[in-house]
C-alpha positions in Angstrom: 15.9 -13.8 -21.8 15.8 -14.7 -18.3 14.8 -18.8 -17.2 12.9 -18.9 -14.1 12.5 -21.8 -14.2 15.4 -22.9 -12.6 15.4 -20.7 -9.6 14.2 -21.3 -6.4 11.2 -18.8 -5.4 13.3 -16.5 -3.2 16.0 -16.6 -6.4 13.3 -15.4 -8.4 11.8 -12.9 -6.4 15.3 -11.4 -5.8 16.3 -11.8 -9.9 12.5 -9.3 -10.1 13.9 -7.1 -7.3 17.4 -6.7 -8.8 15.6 -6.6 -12.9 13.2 -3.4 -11.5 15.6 -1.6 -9.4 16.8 1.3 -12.2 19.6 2.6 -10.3 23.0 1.9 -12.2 25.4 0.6 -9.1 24.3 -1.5 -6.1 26.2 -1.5 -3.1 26.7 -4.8 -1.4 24.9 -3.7 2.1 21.6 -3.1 -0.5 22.0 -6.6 -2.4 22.5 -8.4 1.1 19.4 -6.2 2.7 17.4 -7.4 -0.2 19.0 -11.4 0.3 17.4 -11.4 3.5 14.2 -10.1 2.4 14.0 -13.5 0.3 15.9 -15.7 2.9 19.2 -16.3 0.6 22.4 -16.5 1.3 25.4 -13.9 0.3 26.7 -16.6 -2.1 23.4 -17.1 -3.7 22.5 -13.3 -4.5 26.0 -13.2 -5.6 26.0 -15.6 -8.1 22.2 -14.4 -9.3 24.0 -10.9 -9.9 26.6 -12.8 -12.1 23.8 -14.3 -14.3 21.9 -11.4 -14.4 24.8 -9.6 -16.0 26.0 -7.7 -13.3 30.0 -7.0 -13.2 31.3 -7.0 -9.8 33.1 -3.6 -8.5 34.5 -2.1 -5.1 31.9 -2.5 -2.2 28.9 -3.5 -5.2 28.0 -4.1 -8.5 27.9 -2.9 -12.0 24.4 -2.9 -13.6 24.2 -0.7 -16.4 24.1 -3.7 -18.3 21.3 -5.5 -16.6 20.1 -2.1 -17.0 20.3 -1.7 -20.7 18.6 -5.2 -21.6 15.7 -4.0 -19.4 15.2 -0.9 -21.5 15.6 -3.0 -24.6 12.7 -5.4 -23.4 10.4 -3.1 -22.6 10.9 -1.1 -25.6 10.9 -4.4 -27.6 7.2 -5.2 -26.4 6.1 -1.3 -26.0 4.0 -2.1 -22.9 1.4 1.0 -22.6 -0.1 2.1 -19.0 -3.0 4.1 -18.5 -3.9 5.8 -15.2 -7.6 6.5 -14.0 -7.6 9.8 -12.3 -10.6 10.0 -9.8 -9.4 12.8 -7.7 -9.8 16.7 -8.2 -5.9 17.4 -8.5 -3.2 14.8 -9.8 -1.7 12.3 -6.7 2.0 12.3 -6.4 2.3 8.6 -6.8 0.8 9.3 -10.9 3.0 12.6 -11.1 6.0 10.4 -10.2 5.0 7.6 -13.1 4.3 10.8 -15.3 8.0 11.4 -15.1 9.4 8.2 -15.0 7.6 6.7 -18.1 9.3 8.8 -20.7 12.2 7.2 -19.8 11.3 3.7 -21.1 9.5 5.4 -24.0 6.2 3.9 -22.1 2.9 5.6 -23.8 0.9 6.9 -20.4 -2.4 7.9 -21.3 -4.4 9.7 -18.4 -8.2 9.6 -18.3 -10.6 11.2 -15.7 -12.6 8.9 -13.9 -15.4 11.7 -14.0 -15.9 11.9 -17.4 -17.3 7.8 -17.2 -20.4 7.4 -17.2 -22.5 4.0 -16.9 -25.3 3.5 -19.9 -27.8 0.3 -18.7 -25.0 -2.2 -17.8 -22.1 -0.8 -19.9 -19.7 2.1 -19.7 -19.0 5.1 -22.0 -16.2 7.6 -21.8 -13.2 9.0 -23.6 -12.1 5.3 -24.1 -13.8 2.3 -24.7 -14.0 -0.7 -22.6 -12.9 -2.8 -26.0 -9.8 -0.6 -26.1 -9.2 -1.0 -22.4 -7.7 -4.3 -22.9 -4.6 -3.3 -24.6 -2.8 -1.5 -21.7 -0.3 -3.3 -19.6 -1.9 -2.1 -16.9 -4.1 0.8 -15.6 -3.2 2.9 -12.3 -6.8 4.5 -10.6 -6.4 6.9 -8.0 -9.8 7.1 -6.7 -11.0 10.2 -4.2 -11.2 9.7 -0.2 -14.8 7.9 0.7 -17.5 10.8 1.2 -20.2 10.9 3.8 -22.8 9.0 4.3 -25.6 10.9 2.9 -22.9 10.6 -0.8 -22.6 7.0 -0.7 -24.0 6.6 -3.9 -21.5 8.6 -5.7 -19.0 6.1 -3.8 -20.6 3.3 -5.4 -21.2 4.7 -9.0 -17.0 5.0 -8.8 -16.9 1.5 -7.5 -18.8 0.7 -10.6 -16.9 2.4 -13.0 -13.9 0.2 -11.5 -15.6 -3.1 -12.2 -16.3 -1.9 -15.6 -12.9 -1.1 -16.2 -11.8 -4.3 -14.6 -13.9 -6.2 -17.1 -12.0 -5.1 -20.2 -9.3 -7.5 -18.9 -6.2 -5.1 -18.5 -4.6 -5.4 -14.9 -6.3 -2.2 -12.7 -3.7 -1.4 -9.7 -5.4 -1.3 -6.9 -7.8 -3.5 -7.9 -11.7 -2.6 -6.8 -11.3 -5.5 -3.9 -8.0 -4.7 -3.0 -9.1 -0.8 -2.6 -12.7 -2.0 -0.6 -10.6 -4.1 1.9 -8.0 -0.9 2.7 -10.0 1.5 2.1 -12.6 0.6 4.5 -10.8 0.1 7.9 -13.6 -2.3 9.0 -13.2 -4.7 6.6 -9.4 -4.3 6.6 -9.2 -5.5 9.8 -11.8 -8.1 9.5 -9.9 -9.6 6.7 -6.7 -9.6 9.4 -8.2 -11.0 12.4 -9.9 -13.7 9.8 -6.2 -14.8 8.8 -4.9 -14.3 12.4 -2.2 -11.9 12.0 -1.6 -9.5 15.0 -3.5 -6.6 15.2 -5.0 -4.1 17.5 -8.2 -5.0 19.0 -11.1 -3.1 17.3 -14.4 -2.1 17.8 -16.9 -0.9 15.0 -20.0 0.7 16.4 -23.0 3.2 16.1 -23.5 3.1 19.9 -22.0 5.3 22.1 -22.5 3.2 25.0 -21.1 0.2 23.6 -18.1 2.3 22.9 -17.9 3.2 26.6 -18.0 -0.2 27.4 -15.1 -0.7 25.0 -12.8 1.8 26.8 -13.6 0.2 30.3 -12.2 -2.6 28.4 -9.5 -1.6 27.5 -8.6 0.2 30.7 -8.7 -3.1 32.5 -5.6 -4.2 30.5 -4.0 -0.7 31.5 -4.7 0.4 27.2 -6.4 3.7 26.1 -8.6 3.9 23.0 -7.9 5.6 19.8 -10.7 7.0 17.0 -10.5 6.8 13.7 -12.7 7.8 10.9 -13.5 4.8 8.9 -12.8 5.5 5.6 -10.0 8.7 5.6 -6.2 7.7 5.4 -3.0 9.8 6.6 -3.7 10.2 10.0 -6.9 12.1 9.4 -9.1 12.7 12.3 -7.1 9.9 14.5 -8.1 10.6 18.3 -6.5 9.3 21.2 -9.2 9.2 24.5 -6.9 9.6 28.0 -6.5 7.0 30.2 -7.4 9.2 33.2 -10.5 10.8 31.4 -13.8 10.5 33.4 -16.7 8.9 31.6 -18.3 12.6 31.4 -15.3 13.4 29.4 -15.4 10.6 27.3 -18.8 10.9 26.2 -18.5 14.3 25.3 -16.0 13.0 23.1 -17.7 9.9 21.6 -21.0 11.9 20.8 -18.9 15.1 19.2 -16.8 12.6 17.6 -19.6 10.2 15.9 -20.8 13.0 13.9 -18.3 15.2 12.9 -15.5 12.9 12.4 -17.8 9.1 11.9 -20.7 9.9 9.6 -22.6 8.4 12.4 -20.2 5.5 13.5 -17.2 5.3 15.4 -14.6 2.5 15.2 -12.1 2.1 17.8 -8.8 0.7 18.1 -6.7 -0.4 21.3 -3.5 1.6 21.8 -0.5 -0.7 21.6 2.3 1.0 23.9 5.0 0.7 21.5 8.8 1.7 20.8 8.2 4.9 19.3 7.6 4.4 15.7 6.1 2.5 13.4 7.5 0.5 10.0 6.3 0.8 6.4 6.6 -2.0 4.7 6.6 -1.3 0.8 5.5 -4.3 -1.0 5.4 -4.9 -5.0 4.0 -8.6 -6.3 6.5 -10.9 -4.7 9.3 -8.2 -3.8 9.9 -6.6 -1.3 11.1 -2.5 -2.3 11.8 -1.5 1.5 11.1 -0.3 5.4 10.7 3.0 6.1 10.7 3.8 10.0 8.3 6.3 10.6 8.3 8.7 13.8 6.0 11.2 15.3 7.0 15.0 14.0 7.9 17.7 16.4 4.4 19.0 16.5 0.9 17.3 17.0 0.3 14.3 18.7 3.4 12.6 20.1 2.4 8.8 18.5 0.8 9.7 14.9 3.8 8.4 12.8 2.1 9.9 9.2 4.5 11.2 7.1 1.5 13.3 5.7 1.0 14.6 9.3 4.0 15.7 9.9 6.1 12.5 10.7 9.8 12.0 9.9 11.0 9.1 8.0 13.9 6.5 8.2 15.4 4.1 6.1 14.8 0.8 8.0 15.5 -2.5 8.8 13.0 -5.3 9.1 13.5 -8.7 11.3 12.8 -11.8 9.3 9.6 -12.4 11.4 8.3 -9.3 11.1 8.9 -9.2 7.3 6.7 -12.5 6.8 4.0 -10.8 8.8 3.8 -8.1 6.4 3.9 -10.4 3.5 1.2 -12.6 5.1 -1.0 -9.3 5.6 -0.5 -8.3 2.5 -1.3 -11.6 0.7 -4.8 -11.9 3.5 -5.9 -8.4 1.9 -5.3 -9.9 -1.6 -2.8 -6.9 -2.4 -0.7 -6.2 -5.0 1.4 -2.9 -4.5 0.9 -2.2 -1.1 2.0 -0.2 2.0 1.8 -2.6 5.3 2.2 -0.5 8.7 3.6 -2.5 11.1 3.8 -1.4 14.7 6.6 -3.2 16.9 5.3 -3.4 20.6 6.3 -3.1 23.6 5.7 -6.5 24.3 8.2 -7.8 21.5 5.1 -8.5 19.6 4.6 -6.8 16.0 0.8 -5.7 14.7 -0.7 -4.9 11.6 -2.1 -1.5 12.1 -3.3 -1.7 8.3 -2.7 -2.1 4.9 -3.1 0.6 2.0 -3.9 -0.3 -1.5 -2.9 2.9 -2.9 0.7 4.0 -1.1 1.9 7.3 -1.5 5.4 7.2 -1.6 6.9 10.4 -1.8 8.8 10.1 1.9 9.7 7.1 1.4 11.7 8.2 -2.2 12.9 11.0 -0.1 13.9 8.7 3.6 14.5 5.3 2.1 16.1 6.4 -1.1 14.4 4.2 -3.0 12.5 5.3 -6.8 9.7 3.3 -6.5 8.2 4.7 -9.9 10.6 3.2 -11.8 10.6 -0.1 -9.6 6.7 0.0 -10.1 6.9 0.5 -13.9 9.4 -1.7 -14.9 8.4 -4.4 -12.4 4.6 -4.5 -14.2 6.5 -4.0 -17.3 8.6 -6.8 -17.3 6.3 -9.5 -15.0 3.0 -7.5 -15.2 0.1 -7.8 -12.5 -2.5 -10.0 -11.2 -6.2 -9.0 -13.1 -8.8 -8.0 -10.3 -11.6 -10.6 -11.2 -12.3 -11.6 -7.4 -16.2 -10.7 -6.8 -16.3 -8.8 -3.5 -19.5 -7.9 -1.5 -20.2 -4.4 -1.4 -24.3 -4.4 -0.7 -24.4 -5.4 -4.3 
């Protein structure tokens, strides 16, 4: 249907972008935004729109025909999806691929990872491992890490995944791709191993090594932010004052260890930046777009979370900056993935983090992107890498 083989890899990256995007016109400013994603020129996405069956029209293209060969693929090879539902209510992400799917006539069976259960070395459930292997792919939305004194609840889900994984059937996130972003500590060890720019961290149970840390930091004229380890969406982030005394600050680090750590606190330099940060989208080996993110009106004045209250932008990305996020995204051996990048003061981008498991409903909203669809018909048509990488977890 389509040859591959006689693209460049940027040509083929853009023929997947232009292939998943469902939307039935694309405007010329999109096609050349997604050009320089791949590093091609106007007259190359051009003539890849020609081949791909799009008809040229005023300011864009035509591609409800592009379009209608898609839906004829995918209903030729009836692809079926499955998701693994680990949390107590239904993530947005899933409800979004609950609506989209019925538009490619795409079975989506839902399963509760709850009602798994591990016999000796194998699993049992409302599905069988042997019938696992016949989805195109399965989506798990696993629940937020619990405290300490649950971590082996944490790793019986863990080991539901690796079952799962073992039936064959891509799992998106996989378990190692949710281990490294889930668990901030390891996130950014995996980043600092492949040298990409981030914040300087420190991971520690001792409150005066974390003092230390600050008077660290201050030396270079930075603060100090907390995070919990393993929560997501700006939970629980805590910036320490410059000015603060170190009375003040152990206050803080001692109150903070236990009702926000679990017993651990892990620290981040603040970068002083430009005022919001960039949400790279990323999907296999496209690109689906940038959100800017900004602080809302109220709460703290540099938390950029859309779930805390943050506004979102449609974007634009600098060639340099996109091949960071590609490069963290590849170093945390992702596969749909939101990279936050955080442009400097100092010109210098960082990798704040990545996230396995992107919610996405500002950036439908901001960006105008629907990254269901993109998501469904991108695994679809090209599928998804199988998540067979051993990862060490105190197994």
């Amino acid at each position: 249907m389509w040859d591959f083989t006689k693209w460049s890899s940027g040509e083929v990256a853009l023929a997947k972008h232009i292939l998943s995007d469902p939307e039935d016109e694309i405007s010329n400013t999109t096609l050349l935004k997604w050009a320089g994603y791949y590093r091609l020129s106007t007259e190359s996405a051009k003539s890849l729109c020609q081949q791909l069956s799009l008809a040229p029209i005023t300011n864009g293209w035509n591609a409800r025909k592009k379009n209608g060969t898609v839906l004829q693929v995918i209903k030729k090879y009836s692809p079926r999806f499955a998701i693994l539902n680990g949390r107590e209510d239904v993530a947005h992400t899933h409800l979004r691929l609950m609506q989209e799917a019925p538009k490619y006539d795409i079975p989506l069976d839902i399963f509760n990872l709850h009602d798994f259960t591990v016999r000796n070395d194998h699993l049992e459930g409302p599905v069988s491992l042997q019938d696992l292997w016949r989805y195109r792919a399965i989506f798990v939305s696993a629940p937020e890490p619990l405290a300490s004194d649950a971590a082996p609840v944490d790793r019986f889900i863990y080991k539901i995944w690796e079952l799962v994984e073992t039936a064959g059937s891509p799992v998106i996130p996989s378990r190692q791709a949710d281990w490294i972003a889930r668990d901030k500590m390891e996130g950014t060890a995996y980043l600092w191993k492949s040298r990409i720019p981030s914040p300087l961290t420190l991971t520690t149970t001792s409150i005066a090594h974390a003092l230390d840390f600050v008077h660290e930091c201050r030396q270079r004229g930075r603060s100090v932010v907390l995070k919990p380890l393993g929560k997501g969406g700006g939970w629980g982030v805590t910036r320490i004052p410059i000015d603060w005394s170190d009375n003040q600050i152990l206050d803080l680090l001692g109150k903070y260890k236990w009702w926000y750590g679990a017993g651990l606190l892990y620290m981040q330099e603040f970068v002083p930046n430009i005022g919001h940060d960039k949400r790279v989208l990323i999907l296999g080996d496209i690109t689906l777009g940038v959100e800017d993110r900004l602080a809302g009106t109220e709460g703290e004045s540099w938390v950029y979370n859309i779930s805390k209250g943050g506004k979102g932008l449609a974007g634009e990305i600098t060639p340099e900056e996109h091949t960071l996020a590609r490069h963290a995204a590849e170093a945390c051996n992702q596969f749909f993935v939101g990279v936050d990048l955080l442009p400097g003061a100092d010109h210098q981008s960082y990798v704040l983090e990545v996230n396995s498991n992107p919610g996405f409903s500002g950036f439908e909203q901001y960006v105008g992107v629907n990254v269901a669809a993109s998501l469904l018909r991108y695994v679809a048509l090209f599928g998804a890498p199988r998540g067979t990488m051993k990862c060490n977890m105190n197994e």
